[in-house]
LOPALUM-171863 format. One record per residue: residue in one letter; x, y, z of N, C-alpha, C, O, CB in turn. Coordinates in steps of 0.1 Angstrom, whole numbers, padded with zeros to 4 digits, always signed. Glycine has a CB too. Layout:
N
AXYZXYZXYZXYZXYZ;...
// end
This chain:
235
X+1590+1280+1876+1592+1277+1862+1581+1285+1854+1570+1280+1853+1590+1261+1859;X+1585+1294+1849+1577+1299+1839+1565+1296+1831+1555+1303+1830+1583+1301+1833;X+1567+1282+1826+1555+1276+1813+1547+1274+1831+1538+1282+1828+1559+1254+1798;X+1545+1271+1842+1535+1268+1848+1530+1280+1851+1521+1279+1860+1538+1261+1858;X+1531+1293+1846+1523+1300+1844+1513+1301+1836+1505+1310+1838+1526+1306+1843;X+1512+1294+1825+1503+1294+1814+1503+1276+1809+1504+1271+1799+1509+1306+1802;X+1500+1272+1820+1500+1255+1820+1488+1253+1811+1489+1246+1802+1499+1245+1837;X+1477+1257+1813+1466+1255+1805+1466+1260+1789+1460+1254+1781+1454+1261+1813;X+1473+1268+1786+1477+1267+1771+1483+1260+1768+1479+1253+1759+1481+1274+1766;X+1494+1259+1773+1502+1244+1768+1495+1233+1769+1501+1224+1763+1516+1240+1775;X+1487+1229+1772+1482+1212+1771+1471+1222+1759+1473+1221+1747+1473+1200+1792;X+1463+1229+1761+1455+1236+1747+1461+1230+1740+1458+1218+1738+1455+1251+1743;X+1474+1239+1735+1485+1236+1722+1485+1220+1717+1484+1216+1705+1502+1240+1728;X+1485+1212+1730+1488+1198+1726+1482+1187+1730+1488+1177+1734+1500+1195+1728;X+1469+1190+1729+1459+1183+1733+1456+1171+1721+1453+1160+1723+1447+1194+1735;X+1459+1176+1711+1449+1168+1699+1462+1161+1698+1458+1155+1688+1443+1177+1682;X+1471+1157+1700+1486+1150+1696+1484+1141+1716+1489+1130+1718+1506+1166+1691;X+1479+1148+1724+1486+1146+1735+1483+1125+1740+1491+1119+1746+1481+1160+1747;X+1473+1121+1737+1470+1108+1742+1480+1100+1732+1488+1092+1737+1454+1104+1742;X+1480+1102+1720+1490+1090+1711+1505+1092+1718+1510+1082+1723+1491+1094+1690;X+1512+1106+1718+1519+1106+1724+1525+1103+1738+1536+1101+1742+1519+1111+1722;X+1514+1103+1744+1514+1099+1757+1518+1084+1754+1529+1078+1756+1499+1101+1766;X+1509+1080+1748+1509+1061+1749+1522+1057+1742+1530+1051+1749+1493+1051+1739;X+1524+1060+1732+1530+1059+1722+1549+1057+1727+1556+1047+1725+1524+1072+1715;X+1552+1071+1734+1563+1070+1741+1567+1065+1753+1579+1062+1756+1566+1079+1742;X+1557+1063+1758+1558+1053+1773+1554+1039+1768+1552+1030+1777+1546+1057+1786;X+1553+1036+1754+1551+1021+1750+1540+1013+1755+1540+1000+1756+1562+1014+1754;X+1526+1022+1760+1517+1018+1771+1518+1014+1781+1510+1009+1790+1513+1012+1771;X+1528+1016+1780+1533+1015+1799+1522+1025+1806+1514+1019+1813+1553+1023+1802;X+1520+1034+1806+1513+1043+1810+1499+1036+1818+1496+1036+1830+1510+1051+1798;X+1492+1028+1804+1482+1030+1810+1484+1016+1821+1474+1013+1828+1470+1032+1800;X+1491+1011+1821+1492+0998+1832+1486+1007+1845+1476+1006+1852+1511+0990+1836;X+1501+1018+1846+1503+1024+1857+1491+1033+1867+1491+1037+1878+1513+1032+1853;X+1479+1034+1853+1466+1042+1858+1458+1029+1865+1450+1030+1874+1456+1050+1846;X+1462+1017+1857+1457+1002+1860+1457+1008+1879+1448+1010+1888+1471+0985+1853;X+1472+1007+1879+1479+1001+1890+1476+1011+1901+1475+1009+1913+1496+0998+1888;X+1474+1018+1897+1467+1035+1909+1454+1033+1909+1449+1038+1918+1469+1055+1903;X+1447+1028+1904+1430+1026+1908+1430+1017+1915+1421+1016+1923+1421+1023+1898;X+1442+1006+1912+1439+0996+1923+1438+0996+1938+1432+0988+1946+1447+0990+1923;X+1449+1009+1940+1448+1012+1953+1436+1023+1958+1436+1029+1968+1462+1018+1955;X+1430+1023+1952+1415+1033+1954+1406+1023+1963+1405+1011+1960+1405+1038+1938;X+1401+1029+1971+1390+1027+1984+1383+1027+1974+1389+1032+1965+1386+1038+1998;X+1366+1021+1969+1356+1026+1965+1354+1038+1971+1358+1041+1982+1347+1019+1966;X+1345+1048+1961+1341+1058+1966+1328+1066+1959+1330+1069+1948+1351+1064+1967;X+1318+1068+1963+1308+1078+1954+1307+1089+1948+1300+1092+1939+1300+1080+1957;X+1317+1097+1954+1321+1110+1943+1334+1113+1947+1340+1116+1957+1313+1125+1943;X+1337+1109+1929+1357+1111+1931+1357+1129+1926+1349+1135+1919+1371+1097+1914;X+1371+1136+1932+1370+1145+1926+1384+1140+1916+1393+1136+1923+1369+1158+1934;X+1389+1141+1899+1396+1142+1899+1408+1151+1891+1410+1154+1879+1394+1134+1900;X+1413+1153+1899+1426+1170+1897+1425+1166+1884+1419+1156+1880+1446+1172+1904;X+1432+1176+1875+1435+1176+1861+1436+1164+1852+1444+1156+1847+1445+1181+1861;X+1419+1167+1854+1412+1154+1845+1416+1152+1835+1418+1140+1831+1400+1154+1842;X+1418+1163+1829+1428+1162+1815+1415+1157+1802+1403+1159+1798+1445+1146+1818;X+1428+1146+1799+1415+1137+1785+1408+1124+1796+1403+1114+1790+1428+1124+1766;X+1407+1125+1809+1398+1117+1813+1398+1100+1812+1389+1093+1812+1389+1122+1808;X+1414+1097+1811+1419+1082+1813+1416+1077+1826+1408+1068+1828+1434+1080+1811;X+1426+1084+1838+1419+1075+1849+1407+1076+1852+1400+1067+1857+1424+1076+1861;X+1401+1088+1849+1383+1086+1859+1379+1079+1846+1373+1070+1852+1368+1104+1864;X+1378+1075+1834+1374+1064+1826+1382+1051+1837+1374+1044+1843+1382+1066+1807;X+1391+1050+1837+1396+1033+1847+1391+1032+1857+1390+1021+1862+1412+1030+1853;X+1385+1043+1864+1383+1044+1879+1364+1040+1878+1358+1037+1888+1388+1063+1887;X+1357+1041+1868+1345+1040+1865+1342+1026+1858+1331+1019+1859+1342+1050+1858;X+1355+1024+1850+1357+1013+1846+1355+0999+1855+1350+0988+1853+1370+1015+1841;X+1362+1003+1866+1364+0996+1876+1354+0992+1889+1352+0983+1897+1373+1001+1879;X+1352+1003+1885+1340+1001+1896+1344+1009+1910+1339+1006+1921+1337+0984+1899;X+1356+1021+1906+1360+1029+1919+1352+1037+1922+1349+1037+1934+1371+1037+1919;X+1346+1046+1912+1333+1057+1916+1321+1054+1911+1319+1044+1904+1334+1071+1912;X+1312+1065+1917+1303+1066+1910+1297+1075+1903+1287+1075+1895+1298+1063+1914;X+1307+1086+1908+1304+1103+1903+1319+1104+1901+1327+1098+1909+1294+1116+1915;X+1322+1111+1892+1332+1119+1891+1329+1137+1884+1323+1142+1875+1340+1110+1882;X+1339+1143+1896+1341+1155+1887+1352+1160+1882+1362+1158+1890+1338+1164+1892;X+1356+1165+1872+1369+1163+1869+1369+1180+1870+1359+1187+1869+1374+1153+1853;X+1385+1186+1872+1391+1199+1872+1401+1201+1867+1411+1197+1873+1392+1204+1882;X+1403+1208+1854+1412+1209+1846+1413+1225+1840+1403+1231+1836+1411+1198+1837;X+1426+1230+1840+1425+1243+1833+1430+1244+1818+1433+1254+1812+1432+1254+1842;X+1430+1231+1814+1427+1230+1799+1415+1229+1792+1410+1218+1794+1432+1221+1796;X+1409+1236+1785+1394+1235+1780+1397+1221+1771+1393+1210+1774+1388+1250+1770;X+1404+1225+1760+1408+1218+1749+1412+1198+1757+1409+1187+1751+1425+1229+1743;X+1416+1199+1767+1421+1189+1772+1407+1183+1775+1403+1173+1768+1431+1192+1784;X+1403+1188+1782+1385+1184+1789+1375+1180+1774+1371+1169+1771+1374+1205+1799;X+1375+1189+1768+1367+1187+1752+1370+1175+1748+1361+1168+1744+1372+1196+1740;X+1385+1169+1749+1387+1156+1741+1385+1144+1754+1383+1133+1751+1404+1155+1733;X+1385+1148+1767+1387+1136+1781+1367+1137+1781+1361+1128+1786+1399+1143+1804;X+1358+1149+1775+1342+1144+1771+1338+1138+1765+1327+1134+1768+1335+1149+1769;X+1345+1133+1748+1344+1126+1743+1348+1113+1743+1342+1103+1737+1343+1131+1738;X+1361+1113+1750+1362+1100+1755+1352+1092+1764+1349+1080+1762+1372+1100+1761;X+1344+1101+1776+1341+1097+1784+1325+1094+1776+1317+1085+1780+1345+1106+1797;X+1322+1100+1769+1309+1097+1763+1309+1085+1755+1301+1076+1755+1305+1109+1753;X+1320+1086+1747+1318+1071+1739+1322+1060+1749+1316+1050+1749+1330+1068+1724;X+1332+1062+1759+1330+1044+1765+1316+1046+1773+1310+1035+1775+1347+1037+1779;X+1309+1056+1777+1295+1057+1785+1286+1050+1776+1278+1043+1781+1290+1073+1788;X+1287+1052+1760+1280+1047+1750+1280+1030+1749+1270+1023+1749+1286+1052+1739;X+1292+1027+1748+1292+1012+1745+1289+1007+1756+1284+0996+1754+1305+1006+1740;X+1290+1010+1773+1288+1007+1784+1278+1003+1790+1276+0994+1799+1290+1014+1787;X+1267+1016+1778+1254+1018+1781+1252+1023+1797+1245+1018+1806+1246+1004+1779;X+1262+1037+1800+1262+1042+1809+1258+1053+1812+1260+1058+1801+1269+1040+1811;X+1253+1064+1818+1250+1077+1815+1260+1088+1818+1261+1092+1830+1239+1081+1821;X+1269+1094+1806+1278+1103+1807+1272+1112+1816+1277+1112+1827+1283+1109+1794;X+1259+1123+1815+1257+1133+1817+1257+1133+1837+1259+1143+1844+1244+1136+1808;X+1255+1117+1843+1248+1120+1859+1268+1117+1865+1273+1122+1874+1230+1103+1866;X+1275+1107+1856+1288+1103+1855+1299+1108+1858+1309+1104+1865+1290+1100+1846;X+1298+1118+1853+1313+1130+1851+1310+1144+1844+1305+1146+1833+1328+1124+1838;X+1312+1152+1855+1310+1166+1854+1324+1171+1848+1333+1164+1852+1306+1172+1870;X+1328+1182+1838+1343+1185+1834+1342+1200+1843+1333+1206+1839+1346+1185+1815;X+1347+1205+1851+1348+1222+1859+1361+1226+1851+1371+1218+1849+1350+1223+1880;X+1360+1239+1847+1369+1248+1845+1378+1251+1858+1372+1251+1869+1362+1259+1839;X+1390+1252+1859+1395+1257+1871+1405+1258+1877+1397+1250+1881+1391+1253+1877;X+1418+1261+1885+1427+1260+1895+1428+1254+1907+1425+1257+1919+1429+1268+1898;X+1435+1243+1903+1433+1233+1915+1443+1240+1927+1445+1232+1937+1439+1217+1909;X+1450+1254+1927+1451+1260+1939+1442+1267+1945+1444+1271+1956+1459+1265+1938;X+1428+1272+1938+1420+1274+1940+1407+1272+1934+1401+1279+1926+1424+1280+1943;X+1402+1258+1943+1392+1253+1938+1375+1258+1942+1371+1261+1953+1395+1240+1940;X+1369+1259+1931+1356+1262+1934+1344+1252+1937+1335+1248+1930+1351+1270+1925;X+1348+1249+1947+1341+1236+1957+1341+1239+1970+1351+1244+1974+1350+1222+1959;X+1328+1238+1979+1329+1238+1993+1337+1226+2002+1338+1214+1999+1316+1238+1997;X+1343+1232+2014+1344+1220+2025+1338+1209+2019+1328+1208+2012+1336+1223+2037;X+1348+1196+2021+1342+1185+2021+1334+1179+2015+1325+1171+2018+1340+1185+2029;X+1338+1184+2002+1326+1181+1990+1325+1166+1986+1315+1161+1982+1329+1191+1975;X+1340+1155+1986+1338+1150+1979+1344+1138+1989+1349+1142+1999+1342+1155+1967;X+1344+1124+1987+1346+1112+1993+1356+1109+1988+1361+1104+1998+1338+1103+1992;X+1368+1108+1977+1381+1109+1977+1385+1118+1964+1377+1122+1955+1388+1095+1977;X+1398+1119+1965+1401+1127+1953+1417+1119+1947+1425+1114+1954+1402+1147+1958;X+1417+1122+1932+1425+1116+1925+1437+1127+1919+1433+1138+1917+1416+1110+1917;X+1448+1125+1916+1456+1134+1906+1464+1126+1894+1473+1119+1900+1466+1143+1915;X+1465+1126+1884+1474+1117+1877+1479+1129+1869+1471+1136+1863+1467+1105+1868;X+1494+1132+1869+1500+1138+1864+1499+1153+1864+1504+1159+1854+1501+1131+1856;X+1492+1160+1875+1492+1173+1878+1499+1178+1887+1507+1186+1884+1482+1176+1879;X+1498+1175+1899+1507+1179+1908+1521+1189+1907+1523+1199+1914+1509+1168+1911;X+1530+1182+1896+1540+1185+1893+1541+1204+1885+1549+1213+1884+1543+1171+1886;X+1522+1201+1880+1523+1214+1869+1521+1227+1882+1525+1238+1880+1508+1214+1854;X+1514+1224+1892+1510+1233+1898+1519+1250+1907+1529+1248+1913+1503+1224+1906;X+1516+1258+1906+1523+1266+1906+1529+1267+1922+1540+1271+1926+1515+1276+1899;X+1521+1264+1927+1529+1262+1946+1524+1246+1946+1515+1243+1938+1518+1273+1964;X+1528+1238+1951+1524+1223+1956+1518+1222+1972+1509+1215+1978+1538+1213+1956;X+1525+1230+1975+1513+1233+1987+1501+1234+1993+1494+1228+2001+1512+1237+1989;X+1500+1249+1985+1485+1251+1981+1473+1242+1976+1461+1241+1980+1485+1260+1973;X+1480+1235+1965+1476+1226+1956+1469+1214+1965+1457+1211+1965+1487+1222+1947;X+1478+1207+1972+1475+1197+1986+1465+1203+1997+1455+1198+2003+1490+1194+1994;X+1469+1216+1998+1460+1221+2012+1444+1217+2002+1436+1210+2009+1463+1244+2019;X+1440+1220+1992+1433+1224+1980+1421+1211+1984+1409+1212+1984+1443+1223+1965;X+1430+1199+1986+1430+1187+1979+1422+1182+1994+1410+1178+1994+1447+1180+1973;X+1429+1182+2005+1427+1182+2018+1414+1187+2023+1406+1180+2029+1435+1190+2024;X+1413+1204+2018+1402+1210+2020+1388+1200+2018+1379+1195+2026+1404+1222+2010;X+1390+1199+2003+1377+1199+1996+1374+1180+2001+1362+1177+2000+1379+1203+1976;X+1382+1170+2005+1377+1158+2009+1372+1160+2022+1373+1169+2030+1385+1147+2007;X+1366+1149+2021+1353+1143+2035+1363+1139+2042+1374+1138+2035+1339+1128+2033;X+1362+1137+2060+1366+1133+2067+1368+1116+2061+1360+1109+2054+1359+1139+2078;X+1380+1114+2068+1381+1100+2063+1384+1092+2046+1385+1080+2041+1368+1096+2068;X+1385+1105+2043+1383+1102+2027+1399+1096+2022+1410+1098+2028+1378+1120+2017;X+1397+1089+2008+1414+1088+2006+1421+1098+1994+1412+1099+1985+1418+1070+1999;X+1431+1105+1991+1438+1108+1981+1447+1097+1974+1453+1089+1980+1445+1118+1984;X+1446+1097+1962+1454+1092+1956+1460+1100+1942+1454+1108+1935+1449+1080+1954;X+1472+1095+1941+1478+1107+1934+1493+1100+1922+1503+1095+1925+1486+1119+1949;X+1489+1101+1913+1501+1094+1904+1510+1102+1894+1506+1106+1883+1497+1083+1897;X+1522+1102+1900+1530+1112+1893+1545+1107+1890+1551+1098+1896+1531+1125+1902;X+1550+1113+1880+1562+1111+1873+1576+1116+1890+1578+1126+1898+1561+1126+1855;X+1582+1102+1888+1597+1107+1898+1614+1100+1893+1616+1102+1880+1594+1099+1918;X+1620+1097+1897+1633+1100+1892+1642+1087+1898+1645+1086+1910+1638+1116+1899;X+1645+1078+1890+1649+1065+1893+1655+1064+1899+1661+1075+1898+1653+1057+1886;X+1663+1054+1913+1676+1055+1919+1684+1049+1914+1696+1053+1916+1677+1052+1930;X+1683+1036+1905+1696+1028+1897+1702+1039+1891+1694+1046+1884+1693+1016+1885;X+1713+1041+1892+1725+1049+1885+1720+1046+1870+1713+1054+1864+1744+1042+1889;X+1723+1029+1866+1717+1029+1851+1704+1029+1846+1701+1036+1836+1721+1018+1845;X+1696+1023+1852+1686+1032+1847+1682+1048+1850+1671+1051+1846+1678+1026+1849;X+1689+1060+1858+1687+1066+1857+1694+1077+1844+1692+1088+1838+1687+1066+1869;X+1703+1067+1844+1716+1072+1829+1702+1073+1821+1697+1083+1818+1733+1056+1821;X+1696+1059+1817+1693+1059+1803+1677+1067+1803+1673+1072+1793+1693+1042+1796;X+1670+1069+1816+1661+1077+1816+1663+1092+1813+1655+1100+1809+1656+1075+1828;X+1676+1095+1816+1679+1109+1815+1683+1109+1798+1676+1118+1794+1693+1114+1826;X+1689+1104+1789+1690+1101+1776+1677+1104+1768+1675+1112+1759+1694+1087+1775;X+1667+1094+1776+1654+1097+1770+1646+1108+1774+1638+1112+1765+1647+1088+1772;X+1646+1113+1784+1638+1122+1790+1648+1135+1782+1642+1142+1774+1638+1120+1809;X+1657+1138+1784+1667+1150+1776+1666+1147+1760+1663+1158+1754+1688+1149+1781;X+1667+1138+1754+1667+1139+1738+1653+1139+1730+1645+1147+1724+1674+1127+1734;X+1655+1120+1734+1645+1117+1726+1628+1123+1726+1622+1126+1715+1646+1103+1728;X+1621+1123+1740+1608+1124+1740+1609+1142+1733+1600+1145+1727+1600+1120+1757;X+1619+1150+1736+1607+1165+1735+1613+1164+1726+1610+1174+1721+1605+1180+1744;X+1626+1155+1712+1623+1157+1703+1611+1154+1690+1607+1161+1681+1631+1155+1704;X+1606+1134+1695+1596+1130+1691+1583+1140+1695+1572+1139+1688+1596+1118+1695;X+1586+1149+1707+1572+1150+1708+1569+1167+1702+1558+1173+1701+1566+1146+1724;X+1580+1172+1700+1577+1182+1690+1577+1183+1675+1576+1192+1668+1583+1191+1692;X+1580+1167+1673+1576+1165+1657+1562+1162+1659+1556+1169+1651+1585+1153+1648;X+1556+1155+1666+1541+1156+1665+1533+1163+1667+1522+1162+1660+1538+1151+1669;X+1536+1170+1677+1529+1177+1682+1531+1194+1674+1520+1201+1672+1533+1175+1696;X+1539+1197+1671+1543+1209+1661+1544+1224+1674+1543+1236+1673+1528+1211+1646;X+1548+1214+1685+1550+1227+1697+1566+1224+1704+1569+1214+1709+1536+1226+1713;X+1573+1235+1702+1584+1239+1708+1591+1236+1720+1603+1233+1723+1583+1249+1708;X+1579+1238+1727+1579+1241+1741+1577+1230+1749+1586+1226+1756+1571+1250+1744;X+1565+1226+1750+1559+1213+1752+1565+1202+1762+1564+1200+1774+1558+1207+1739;X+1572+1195+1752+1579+1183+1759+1592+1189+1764+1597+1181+1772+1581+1168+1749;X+1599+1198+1763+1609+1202+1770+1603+1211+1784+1609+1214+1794+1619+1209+1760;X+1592+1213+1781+1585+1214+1795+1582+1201+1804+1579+1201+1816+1571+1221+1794;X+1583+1193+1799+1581+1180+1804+1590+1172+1812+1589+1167+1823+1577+1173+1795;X+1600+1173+1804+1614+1171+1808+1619+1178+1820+1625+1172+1828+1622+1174+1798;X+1616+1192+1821+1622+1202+1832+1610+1197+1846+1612+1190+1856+1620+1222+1825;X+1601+1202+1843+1592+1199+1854+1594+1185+1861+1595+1184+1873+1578+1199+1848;X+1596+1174+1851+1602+1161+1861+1616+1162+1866+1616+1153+1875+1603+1147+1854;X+1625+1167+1865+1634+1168+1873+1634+1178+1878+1640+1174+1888+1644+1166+1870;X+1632+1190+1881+1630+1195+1891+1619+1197+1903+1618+1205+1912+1634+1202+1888;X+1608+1180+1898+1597+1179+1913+1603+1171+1919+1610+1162+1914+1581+1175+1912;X+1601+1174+1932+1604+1162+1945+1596+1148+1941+1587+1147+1934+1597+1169+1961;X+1601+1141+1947+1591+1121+1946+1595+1115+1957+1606+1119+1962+1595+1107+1931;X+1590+1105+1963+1596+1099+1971+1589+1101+1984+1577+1104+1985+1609+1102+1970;X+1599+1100+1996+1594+1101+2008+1597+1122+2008+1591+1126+2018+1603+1090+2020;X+1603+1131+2001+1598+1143+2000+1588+1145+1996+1586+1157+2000+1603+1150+1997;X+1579+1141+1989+1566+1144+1980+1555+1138+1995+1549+1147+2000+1566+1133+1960;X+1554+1129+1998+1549+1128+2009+1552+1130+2024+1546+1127+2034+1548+1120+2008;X+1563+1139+2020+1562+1148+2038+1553+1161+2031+1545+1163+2039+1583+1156+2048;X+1551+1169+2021+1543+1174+2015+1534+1173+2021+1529+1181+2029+1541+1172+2006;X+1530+1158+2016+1512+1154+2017+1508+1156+2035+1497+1159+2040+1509+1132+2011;X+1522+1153+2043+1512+1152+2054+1519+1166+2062+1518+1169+2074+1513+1135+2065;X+1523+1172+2056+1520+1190+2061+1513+1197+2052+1515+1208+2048+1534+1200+2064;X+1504+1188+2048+1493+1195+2039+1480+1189+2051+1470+1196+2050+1492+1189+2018;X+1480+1184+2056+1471+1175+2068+1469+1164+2067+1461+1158+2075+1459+1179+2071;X+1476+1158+2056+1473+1139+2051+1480+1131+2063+1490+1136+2069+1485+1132+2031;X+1474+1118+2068+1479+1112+2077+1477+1095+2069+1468+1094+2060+1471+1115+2094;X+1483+1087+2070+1487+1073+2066+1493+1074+2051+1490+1066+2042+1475+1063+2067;X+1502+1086+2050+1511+1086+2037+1515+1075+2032+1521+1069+2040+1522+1091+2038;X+1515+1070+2022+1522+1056+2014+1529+1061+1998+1521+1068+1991+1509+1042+2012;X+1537+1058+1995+1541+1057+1982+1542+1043+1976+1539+1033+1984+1554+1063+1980;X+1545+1042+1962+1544+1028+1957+1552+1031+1942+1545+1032+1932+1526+1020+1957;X+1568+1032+1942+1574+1034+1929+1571+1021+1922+1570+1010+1928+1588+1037+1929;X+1570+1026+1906+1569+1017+1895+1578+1018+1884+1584+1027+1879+1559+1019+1890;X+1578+1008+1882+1589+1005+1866+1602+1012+1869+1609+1021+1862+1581+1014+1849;X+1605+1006+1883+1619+1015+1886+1621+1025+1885+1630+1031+1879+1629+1013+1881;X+1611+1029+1893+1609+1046+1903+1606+1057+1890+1607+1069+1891+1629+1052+1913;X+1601+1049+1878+1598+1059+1867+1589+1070+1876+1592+1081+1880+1590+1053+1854;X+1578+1062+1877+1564+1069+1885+1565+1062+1897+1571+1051+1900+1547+1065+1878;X+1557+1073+1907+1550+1066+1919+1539+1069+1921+1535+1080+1920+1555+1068+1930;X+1530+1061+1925+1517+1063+1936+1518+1067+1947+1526+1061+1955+1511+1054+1938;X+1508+1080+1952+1509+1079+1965+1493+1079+1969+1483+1083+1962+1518+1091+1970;X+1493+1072+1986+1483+1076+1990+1480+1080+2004+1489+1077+2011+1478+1068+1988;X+1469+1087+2010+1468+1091+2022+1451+1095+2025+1442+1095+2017+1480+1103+2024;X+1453+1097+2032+1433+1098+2041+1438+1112+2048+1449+1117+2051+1426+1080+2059;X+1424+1116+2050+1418+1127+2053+1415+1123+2068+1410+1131+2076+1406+1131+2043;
// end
């Protein structure tokens, strides 16, 4: 797919629209679902997490009491700029320290600039799908955790009810990349959004992925009628 060549401009482009929209069209549903994926998190002392973006789950995951370090890797600048000031003001009211908290790295999560085994688990919410091989992206992911460590990973997949898959496709084809290029004032955007979820794998293909990427105790966990799933697996 083409726009995943230049995935980090497009979230640029629609960074400053992108959290209202986010919430906004998923009716907050959304953020349950970051609820519901931290839940399944091992504690851990340094999360790494993939396309930190604006920095909602490692905010839940700190929230929570999942990490204690986070680094986040995103090749949106613009995206990171606004997930630092998020992460600074709830650090504020927290009375927490942003600066020892969450690190933001510039970067390609097919190729990351991290050694071996840098980190005790690693997280993805809603990147996976952008990445230009998924493979690579996993080997990436594999690489850089500790022995024993967990992934967890939450991404958009594709309902099996016939009717709700009717009326997800209604919404996913019309309504969102129309609403979200009136807000956003980008073209492209949410009809990238739309494409990229139907044509990624979910399910038990997305986790034969994970474990010929070297993941062993694969699990999924669909939500809101297979909108999204969680997955998880150890190192």
């Amino acid at each position: 797919m083409e726009e995943k060549q230049h995935i980090g401009q497009l979230f640029d482009r629609i960074a400053g629209t992108y959290d209202g929209l986010n919430h906004g069209l998923s009716l907050n549903i959304d953020k349950r679902w970051r609820r519901k994926t931290v839940q399944q998190m091992v504690p851990a002392q340094h999360v790494l997490d993939v396309a930190i973006g604006t920095a909602d789950l490692t905010i839940e995951m700190l929230r929570r009491g999942k990490a204690q370090q986070v680094t986040g890797l995103d090749l949106s600048k613009q995206m990171m700029a606004i997930g630092k000031q998020k992460v600074d003001k709830w650090a504020l009211t927290t009375r927490q320290s942003p600066i020892t908290d969450v690190q933001f790295v510039y970067g390609n999560a097919q190729h990351m600039p991290f050694d071996d085994a840098s980190f005790d688990a690693v997280t993805c919410a809603y990147g996976c799908r952008n990445f230009q091989n998924l493979d690579e992206g996993l080997r990436e992911m594999f690489r850089v955790l500790k022995p024993g460590g967990q992934v967890t990973i939450l991404e958009f997949s594709y309902p099996s009810n016939p009717l709700v898959r009717a009326s997800y496709d209604i919404y996913f084809t019309h309504v969102l990349p129309l609403v979200g290029r009136m807000v956003s004032h980008d073209k492209t955007a949410y009809s990238y959004l739309n494409k990229s979820v139907k044509s990624f794998c979910w399910g038990e293909a997305f986790a034969q992925h994970m474990r010929e990427a070297g993941f062993s105790d694969t699990r999924f966990i669909p939500l809101t009628f297979g909108i999204t799933t969680i997955y998880t697996a150890t190192k």
